[in-house]
Predicted model as a PDB file, atoms N, CA, C, CB and O in Angstrom, pLDDT in the B-factor column:
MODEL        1                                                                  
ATOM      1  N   UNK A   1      -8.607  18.849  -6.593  1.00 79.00           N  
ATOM      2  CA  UNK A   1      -9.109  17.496  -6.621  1.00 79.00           C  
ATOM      3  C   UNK A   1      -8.625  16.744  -5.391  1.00 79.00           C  
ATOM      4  CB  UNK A   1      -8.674  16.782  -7.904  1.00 79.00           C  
ATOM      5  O   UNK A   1      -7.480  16.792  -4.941  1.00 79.00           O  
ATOM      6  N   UNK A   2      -9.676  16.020  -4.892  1.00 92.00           N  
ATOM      7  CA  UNK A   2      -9.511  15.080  -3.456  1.00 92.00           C  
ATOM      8  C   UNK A   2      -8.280  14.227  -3.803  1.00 92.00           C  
ATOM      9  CB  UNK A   2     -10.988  13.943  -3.045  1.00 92.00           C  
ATOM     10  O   UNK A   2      -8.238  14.076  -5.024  1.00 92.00           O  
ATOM     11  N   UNK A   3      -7.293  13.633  -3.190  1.00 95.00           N  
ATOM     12  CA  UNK A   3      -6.427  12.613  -3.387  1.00 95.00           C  
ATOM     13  C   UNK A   3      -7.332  11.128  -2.812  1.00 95.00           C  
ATOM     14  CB  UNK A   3      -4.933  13.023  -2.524  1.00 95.00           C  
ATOM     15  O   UNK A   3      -8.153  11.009  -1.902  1.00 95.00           O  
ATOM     16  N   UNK A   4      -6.840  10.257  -3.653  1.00 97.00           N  
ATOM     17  CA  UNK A   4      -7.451   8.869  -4.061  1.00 97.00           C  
ATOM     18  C   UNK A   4      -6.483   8.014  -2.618  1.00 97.00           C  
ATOM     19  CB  UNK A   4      -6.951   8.261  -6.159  1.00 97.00           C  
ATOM     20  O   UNK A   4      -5.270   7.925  -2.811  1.00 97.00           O  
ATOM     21  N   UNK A   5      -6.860   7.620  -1.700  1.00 97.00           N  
ATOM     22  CA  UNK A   5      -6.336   6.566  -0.734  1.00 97.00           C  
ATOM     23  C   UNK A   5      -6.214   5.292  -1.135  1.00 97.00           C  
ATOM     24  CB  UNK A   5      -7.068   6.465   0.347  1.00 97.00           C  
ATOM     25  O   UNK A   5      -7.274   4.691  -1.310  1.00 97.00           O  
ATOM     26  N   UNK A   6      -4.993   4.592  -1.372  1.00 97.00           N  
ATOM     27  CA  UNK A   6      -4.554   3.837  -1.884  1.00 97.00           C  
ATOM     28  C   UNK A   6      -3.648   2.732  -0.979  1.00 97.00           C  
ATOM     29  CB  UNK A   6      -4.065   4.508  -2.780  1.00 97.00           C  
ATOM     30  O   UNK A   6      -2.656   3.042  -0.320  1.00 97.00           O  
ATOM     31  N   UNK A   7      -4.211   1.385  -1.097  1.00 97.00           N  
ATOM     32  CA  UNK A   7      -3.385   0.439   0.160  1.00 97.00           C  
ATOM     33  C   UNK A   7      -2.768  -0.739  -1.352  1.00 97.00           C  
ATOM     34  CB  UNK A   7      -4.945  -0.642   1.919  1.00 97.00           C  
ATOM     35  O   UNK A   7      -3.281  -1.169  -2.385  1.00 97.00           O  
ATOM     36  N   UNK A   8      -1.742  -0.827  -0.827  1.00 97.00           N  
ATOM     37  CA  UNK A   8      -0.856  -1.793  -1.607  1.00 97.00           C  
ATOM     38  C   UNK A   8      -0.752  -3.250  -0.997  1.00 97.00           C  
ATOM     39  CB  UNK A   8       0.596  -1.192  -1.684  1.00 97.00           C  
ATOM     40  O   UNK A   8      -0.026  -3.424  -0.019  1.00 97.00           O  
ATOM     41  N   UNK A   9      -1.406  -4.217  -1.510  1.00 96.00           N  
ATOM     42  CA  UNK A   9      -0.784  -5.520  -0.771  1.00 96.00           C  
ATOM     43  C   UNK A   9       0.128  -6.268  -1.561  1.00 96.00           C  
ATOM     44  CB  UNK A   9      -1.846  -6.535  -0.347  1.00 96.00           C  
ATOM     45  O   UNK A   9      -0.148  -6.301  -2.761  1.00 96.00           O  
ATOM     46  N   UNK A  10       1.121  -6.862  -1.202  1.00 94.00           N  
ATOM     47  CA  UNK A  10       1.909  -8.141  -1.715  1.00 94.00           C  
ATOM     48  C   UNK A  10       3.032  -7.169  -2.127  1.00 94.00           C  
ATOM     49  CB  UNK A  10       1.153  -9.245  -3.067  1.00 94.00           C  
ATOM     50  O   UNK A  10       3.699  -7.457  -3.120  1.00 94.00           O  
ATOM     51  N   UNK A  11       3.417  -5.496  -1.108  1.00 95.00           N  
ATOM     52  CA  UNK A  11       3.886  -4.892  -1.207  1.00 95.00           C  
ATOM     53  C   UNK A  11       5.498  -5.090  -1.459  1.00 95.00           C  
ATOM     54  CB  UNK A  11       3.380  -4.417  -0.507  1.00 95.00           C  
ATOM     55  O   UNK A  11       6.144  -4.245  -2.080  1.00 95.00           O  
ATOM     56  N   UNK A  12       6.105  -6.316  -0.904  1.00 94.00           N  
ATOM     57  CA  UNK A  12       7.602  -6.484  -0.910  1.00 94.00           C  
ATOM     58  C   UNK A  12       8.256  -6.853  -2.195  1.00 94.00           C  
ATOM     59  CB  UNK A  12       7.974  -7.499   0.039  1.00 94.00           C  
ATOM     60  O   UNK A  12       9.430  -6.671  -2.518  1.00 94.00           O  
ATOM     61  N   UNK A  13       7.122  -7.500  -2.990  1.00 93.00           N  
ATOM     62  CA  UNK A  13       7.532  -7.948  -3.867  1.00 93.00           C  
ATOM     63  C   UNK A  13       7.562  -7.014  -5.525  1.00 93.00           C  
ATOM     64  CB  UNK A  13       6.838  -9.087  -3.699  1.00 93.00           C  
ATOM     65  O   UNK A  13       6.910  -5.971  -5.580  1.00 93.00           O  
ATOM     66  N   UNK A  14       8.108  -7.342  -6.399  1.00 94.00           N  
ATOM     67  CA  UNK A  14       8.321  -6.953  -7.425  1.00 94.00           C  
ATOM     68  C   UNK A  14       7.648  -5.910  -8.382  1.00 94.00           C  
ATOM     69  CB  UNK A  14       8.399  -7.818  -7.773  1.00 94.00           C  
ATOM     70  O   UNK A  14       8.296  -4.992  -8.886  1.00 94.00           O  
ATOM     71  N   UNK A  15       6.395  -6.091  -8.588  1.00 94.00           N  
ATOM     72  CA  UNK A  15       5.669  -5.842  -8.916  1.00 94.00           C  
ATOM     73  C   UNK A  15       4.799  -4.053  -7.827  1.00 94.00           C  
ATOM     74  CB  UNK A  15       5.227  -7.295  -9.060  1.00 94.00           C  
ATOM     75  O   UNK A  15       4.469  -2.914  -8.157  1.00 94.00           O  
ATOM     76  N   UNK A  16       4.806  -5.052  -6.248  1.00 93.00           N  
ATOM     77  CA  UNK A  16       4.286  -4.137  -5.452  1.00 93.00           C  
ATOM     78  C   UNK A  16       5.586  -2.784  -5.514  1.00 93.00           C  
ATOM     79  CB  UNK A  16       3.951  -4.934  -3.863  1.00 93.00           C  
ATOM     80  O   UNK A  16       5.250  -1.615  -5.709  1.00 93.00           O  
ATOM     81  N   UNK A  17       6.658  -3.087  -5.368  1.00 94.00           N  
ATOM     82  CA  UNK A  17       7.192  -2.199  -4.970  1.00 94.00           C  
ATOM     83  C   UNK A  17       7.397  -0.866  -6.355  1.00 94.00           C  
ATOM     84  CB  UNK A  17       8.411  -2.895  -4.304  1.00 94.00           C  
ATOM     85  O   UNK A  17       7.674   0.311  -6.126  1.00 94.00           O  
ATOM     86  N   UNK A  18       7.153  -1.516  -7.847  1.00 95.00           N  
ATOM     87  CA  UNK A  18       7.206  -0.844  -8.632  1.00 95.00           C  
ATOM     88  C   UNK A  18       5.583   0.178  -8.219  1.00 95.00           C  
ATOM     89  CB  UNK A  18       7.485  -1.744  -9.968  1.00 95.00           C  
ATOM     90  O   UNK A  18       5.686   1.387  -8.012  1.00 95.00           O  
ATOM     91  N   UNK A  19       4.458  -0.401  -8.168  1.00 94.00           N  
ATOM     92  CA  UNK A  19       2.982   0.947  -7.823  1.00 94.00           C  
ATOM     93  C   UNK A  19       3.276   1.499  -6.762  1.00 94.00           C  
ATOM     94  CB  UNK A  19       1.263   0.442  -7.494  1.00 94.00           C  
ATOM     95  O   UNK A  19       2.409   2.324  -6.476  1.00 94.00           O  
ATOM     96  N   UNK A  20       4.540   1.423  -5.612  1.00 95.00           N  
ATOM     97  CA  UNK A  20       4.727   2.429  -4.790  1.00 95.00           C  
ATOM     98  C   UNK A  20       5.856   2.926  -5.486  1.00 95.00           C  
ATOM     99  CB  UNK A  20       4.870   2.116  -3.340  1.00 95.00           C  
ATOM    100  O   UNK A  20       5.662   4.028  -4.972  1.00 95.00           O  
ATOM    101  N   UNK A  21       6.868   3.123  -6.193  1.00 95.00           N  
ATOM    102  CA  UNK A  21       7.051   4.207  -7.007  1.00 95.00           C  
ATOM    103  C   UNK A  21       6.166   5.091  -7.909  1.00 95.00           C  
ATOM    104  CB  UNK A  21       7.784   3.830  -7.635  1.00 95.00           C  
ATOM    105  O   UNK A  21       6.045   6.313  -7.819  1.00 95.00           O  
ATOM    106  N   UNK A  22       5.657   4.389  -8.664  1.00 94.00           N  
ATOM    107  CA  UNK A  22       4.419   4.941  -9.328  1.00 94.00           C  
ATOM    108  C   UNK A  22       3.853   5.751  -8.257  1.00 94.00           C  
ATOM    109  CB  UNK A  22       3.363   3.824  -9.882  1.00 94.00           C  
ATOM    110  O   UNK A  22       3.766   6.952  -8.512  1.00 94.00           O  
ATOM    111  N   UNK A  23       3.539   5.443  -7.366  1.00 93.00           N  
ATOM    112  CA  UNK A  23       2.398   6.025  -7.013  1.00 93.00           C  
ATOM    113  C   UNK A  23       2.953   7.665  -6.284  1.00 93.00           C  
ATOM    114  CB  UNK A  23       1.540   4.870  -5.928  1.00 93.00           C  
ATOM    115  O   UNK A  23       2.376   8.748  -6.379  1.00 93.00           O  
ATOM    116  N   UNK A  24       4.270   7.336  -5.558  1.00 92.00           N  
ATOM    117  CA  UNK A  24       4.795   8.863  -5.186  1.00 92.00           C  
ATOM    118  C   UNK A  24       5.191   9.454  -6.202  1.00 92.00           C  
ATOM    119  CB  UNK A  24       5.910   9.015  -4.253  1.00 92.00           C  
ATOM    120  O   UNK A  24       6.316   9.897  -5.971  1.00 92.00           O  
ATOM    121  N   UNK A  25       4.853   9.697  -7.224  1.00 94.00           N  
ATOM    122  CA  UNK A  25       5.055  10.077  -8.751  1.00 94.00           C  
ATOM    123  C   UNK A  25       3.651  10.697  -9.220  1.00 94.00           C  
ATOM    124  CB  UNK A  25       5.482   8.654  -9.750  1.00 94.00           C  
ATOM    125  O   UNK A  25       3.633  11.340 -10.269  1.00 94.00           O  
ATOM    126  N   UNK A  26       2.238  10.491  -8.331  1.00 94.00           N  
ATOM    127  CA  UNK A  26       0.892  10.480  -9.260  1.00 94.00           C  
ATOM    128  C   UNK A  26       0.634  11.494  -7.461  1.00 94.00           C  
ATOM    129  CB  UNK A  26      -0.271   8.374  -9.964  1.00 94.00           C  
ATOM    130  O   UNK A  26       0.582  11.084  -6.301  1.00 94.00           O  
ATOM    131  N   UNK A  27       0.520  13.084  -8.158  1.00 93.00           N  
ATOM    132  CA  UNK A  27       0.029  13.591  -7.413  1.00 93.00           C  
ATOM    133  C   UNK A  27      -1.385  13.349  -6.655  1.00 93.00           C  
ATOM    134  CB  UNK A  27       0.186  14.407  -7.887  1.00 93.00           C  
ATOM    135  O   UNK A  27      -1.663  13.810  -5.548  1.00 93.00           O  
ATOM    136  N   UNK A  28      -2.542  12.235  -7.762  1.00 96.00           N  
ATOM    137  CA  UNK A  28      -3.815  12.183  -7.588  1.00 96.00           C  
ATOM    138  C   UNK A  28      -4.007  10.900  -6.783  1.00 96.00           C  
ATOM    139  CB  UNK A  28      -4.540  12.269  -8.870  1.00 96.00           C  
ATOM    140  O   UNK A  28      -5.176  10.534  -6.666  1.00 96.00           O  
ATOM    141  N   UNK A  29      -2.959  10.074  -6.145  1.00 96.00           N  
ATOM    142  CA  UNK A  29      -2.617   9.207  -4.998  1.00 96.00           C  
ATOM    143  C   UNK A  29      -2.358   9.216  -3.836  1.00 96.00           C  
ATOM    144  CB  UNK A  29      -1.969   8.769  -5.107  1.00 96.00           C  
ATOM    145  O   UNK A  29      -1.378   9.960  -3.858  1.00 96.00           O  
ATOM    146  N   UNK A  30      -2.523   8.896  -2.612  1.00 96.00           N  
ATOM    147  CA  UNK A  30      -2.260   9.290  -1.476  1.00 96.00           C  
ATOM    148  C   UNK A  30      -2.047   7.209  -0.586  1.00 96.00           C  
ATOM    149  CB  UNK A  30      -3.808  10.634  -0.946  1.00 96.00           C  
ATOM    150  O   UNK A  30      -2.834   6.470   0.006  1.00 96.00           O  
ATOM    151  N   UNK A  31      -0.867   7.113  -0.918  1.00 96.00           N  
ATOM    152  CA  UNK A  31      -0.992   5.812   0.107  1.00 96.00           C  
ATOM    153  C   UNK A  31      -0.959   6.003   1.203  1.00 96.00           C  
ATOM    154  CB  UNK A  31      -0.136   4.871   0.086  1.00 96.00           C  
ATOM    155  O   UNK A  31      -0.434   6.887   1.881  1.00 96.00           O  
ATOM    156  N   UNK A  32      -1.659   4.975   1.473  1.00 97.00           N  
ATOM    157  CA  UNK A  32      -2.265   5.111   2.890  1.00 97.00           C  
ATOM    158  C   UNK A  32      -1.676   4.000   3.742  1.00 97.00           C  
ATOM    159  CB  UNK A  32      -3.913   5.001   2.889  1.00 97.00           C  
ATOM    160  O   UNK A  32      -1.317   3.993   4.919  1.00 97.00           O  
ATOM    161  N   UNK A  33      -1.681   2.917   2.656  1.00 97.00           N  
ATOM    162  CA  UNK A  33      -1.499   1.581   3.827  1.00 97.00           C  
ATOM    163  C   UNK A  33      -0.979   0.000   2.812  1.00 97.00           C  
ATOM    164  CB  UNK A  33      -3.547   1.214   4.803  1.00 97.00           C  
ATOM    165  O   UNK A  33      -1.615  -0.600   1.945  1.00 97.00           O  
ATOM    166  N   UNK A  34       0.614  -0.315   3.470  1.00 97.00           N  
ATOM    167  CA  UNK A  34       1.085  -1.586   2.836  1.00 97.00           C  
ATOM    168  C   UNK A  34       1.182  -2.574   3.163  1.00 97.00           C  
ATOM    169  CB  UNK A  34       1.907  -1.649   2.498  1.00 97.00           C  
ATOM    170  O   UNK A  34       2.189  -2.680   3.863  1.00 97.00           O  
ATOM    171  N   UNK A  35       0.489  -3.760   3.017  1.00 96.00           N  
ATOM    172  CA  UNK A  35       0.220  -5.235   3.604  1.00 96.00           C  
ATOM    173  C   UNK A  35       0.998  -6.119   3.058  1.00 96.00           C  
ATOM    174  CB  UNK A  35      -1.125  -5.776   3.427  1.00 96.00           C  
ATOM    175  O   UNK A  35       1.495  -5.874   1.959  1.00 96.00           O  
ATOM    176  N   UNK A  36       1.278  -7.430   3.779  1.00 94.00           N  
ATOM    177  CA  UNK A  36       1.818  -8.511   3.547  1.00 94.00           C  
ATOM    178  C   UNK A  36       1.081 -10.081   3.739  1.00 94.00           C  
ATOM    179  CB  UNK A  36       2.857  -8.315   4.272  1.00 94.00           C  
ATOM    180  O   UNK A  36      -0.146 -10.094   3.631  1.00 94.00           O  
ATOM    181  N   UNK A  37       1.461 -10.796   3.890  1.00 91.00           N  
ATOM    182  CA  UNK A  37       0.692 -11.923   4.100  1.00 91.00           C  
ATOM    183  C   UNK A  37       1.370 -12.671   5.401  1.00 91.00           C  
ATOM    184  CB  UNK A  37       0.652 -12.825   2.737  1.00 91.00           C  
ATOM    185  O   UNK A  37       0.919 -13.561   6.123  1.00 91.00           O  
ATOM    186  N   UNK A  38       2.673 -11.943   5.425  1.00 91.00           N  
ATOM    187  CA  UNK A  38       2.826 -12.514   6.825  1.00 91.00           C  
ATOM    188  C   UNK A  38       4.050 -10.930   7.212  1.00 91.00           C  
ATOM    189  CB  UNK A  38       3.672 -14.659   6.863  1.00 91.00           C  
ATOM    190  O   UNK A  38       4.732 -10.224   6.469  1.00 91.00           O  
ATOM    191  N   UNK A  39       3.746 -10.941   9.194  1.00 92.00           N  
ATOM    192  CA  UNK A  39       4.536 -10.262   9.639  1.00 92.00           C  
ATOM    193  C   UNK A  39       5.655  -9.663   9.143  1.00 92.00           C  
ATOM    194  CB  UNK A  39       4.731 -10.718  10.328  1.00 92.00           C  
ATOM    195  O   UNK A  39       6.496 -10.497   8.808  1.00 92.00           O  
ATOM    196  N   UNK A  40       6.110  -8.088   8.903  1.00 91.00           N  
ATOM    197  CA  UNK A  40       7.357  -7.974   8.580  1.00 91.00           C  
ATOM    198  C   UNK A  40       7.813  -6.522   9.213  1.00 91.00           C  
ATOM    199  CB  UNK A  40       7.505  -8.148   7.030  1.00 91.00           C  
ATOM    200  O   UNK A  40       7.207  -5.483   8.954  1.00 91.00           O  
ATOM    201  N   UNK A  41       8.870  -6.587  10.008  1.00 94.00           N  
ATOM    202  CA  UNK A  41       8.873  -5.327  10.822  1.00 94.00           C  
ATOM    203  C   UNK A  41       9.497  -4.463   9.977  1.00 94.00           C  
ATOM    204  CB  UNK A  41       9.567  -5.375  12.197  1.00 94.00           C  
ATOM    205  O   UNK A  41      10.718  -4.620   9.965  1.00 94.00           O  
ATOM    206  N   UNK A  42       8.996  -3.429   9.119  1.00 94.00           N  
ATOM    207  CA  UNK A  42       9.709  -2.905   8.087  1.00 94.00           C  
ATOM    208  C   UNK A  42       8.913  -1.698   7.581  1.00 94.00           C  
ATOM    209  CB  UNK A  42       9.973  -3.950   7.031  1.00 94.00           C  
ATOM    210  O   UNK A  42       7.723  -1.941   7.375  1.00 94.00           O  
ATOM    211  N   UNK A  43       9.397  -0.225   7.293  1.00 95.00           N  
ATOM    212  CA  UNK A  43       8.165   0.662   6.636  1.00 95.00           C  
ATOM    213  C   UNK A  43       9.234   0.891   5.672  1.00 95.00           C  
ATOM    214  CB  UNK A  43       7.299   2.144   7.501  1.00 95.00           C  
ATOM    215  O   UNK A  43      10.461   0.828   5.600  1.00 95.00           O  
ATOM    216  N   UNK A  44       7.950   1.263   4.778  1.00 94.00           N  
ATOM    217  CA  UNK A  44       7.998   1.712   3.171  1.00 94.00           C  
ATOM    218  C   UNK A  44       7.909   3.123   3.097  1.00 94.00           C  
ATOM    219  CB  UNK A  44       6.773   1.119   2.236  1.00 94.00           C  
ATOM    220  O   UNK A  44       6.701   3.359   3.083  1.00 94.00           O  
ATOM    221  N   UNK A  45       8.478   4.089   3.046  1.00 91.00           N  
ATOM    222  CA  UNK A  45       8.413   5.761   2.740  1.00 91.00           C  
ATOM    223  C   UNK A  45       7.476   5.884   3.600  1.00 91.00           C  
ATOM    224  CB  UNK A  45       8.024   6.444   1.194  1.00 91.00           C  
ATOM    225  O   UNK A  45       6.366   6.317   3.291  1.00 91.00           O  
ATOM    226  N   UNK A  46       7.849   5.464   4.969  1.00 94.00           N  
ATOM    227  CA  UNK A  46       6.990   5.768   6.030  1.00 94.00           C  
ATOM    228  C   UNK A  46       5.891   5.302   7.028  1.00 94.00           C  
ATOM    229  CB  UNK A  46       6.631   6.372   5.665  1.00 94.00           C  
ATOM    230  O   UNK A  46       5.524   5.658   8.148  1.00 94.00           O  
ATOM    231  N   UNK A  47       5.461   4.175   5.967  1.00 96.00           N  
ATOM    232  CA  UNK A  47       4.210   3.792   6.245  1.00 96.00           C  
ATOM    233  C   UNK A  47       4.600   2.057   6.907  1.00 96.00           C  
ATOM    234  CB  UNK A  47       3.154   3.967   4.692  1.00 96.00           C  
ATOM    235  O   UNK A  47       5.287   1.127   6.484  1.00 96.00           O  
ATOM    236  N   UNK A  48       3.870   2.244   7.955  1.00 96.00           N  
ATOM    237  CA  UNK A  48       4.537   0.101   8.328  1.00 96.00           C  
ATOM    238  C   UNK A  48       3.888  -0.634   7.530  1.00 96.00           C  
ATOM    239  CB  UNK A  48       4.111  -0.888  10.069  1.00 96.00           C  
ATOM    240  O   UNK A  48       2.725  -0.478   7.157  1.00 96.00           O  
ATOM    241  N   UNK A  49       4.698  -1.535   7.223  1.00 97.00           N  
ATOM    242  CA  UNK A  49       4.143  -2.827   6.567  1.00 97.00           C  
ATOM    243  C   UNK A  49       3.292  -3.686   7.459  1.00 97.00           C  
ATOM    244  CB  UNK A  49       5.288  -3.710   6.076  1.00 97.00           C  
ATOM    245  O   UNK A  49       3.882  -4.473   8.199  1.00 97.00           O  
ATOM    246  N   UNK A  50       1.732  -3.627   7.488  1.00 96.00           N  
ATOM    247  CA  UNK A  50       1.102  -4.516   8.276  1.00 96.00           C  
ATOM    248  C   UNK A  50       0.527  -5.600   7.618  1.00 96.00           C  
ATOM    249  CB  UNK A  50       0.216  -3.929   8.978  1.00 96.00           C  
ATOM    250  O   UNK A  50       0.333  -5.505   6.406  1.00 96.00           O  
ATOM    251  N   UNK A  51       0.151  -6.858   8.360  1.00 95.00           N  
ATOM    252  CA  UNK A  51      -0.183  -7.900   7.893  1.00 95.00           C  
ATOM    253  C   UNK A  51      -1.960  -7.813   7.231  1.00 95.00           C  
ATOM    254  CB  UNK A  51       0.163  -8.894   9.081  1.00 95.00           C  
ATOM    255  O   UNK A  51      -2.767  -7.172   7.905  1.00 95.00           O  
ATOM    256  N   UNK A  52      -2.284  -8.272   6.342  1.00 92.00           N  
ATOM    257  CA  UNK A  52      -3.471  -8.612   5.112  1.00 92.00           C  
ATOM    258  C   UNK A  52      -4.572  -8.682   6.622  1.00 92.00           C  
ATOM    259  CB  UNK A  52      -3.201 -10.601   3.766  1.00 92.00           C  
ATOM    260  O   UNK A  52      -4.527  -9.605   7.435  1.00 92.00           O  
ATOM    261  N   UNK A  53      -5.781  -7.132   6.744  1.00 93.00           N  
ATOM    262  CA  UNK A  53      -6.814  -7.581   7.899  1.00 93.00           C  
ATOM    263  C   UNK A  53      -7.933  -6.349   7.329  1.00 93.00           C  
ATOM    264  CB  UNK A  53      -6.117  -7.405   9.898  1.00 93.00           C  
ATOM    265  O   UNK A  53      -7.691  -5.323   6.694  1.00 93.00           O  
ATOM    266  N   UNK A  54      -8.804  -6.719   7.663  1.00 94.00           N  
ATOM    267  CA  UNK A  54     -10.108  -5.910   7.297  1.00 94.00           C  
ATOM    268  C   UNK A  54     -10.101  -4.586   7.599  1.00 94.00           C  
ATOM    269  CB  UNK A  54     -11.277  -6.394   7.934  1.00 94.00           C  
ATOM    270  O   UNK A  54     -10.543  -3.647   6.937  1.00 94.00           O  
ATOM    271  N   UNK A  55      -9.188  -4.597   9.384  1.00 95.00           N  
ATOM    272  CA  UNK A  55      -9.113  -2.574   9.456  1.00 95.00           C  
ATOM    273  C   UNK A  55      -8.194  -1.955   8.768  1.00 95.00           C  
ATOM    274  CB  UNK A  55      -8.730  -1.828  10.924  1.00 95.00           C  
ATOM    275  O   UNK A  55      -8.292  -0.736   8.626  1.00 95.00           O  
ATOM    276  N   UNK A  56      -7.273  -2.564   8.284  1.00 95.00           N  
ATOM    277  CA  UNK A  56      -6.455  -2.170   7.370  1.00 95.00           C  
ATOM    278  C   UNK A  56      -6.554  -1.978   6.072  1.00 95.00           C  
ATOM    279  CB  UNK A  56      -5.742  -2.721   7.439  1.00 95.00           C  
ATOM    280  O   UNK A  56      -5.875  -1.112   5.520  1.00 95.00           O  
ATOM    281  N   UNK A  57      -7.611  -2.935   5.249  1.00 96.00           N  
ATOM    282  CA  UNK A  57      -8.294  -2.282   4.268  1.00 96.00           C  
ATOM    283  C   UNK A  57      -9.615  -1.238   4.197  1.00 96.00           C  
ATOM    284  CB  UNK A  57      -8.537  -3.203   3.664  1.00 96.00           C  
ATOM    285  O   UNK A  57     -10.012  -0.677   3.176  1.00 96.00           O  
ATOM    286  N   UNK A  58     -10.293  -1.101   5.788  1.00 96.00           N  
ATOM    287  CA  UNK A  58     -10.916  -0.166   5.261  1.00 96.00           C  
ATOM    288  C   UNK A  58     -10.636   1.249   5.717  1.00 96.00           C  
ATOM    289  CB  UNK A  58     -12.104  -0.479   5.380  1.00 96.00           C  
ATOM    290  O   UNK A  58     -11.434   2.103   6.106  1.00 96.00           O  
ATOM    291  N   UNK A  59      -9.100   1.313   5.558  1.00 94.00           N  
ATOM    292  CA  UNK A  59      -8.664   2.344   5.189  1.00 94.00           C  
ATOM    293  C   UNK A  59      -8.298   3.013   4.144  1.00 94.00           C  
ATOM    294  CB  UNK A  59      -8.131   2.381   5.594  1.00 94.00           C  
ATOM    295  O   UNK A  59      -7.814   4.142   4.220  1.00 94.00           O  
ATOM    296  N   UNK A  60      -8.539   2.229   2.791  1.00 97.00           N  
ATOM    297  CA  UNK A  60      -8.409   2.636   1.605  1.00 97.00           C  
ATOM    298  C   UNK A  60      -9.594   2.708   0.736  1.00 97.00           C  
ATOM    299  CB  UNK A  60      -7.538   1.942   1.114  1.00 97.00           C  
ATOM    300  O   UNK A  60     -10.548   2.055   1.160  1.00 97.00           O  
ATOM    301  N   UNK A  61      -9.779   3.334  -0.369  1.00 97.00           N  
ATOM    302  CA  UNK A  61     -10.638   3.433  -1.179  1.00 97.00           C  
ATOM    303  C   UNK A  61     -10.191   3.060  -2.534  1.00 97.00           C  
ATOM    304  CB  UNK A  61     -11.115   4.579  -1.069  1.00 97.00           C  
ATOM    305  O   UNK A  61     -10.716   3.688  -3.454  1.00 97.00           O  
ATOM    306  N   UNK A  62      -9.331   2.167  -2.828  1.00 96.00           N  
ATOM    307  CA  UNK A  62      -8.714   1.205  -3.805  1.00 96.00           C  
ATOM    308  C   UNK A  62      -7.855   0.430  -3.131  1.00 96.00           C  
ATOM    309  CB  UNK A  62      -8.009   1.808  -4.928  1.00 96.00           C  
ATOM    310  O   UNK A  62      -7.167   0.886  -2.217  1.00 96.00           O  
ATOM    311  N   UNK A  63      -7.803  -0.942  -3.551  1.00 96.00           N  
ATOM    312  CA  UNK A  63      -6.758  -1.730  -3.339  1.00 96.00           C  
ATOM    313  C   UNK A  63      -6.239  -2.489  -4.376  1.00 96.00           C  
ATOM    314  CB  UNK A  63      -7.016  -2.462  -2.435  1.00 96.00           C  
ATOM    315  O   UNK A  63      -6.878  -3.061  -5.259  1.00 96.00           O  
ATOM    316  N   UNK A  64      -4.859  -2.455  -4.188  1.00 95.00           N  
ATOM    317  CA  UNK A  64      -4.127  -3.040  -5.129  1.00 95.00           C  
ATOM    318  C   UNK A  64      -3.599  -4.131  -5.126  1.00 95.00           C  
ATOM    319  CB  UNK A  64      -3.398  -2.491  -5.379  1.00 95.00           C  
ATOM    320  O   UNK A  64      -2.502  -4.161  -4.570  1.00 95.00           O  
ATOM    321  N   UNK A  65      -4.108  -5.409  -5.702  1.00 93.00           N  
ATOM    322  CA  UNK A  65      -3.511  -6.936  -4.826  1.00 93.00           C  
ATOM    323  C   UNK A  65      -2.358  -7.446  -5.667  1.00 93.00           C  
ATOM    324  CB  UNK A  65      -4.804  -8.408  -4.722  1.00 93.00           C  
ATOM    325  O   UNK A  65      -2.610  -7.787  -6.823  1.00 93.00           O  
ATOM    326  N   UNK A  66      -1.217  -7.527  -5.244  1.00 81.00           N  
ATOM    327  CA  UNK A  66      -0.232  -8.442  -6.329  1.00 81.00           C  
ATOM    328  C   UNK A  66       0.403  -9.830  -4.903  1.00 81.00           C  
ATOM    329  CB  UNK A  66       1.623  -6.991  -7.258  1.00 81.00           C  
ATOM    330  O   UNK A  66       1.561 -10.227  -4.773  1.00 81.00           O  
ATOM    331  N   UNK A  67      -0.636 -10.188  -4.190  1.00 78.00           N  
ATOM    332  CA  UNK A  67      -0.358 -11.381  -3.511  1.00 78.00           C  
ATOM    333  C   UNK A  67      -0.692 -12.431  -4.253  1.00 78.00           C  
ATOM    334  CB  UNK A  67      -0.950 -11.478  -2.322  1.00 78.00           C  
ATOM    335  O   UNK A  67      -0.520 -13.571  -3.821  1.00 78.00           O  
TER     336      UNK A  67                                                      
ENDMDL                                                                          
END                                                                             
């Protein structure tokens, strides 16, 4: 089975950071990409935290908003 591309926004916070545990836990997930609402020089299991923009979501094929 294909893995599901998955972008997390409002990633720093509480909520976000619990579906990126979840999600390296769900073989049928593949994140791709974690947003913020403002600048933050910082990666998450790899991935940079970039700011909330259209090429950055259409790199996913779900998004997850907890902004």
């Amino acid at each position: 089975m294909k893995k599901i591309n998955l972008l997390i926004t409002g990633c720093m916070g509480r909520m976000g950071k619990q579906i990126i545990r979840s999600v390296k836990k769900d073989k049928n997930f593949r994140l791709v990409a974690l947003t913020e609402n403002k600048k933050i020089n910082k990666k998450i299991n790899g991935i940079k935290v970039n700011l909330n923009s259209e090429p950055i979501f259409k790199k996913a094929q779900i998004i997850i908003d907890f902004t």
